[in-house]
N, C-alpha and C positions, 0 to 999 in steps of 0.2 A: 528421451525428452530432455532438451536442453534448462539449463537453469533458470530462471528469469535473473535478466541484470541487477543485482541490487540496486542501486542508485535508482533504479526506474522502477524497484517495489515500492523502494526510499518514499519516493515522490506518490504512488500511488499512495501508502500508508498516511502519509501529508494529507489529501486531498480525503481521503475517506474521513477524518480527525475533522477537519474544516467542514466537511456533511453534516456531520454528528453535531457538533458544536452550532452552526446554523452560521457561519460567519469565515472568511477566510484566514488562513494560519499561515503567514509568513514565512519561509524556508529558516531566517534567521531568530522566529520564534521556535519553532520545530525542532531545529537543530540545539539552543540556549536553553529553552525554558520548560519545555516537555518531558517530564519523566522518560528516563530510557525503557522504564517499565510500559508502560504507554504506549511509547512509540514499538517496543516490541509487539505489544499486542497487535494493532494497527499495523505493521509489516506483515505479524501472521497471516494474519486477514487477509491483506491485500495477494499474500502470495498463494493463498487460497484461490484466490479470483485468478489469479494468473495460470494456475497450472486447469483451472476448469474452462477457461476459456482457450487454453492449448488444446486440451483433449476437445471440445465441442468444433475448433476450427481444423481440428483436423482425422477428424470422424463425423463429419454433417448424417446427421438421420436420415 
């Protein structure tokens, strides 16, 4: 199983952050103003979602 691209967890991670929050978060707030604690967590995640939507797309029930 390949790695997910960072950059395109990066951005997932973003987008999950802007969910939670209820409002959108700017790349260049994300990247400035965002704990890197934070945004670690919100990468974890996201990379969560990435490798369980690897295994579901390529093992269908």
């Amino acid at each position: 199983m390949a790695e997910p691209d960072f950059y395109k967890v990066d951005e997932a991670a973003r987008r999950l952050c802007s969910y939670d929050q209820g409002h959108d978060i700017a790349p260049e707030v994300w990247a400035n103003d965002t704990p890197e604690s934070e945004r670690q967590e919100y990468r974890s995640e996201a990379y969560r979602f990435a490798l369980v939507a690897e295994v579901m797309n390529s093992h269908p029930l």
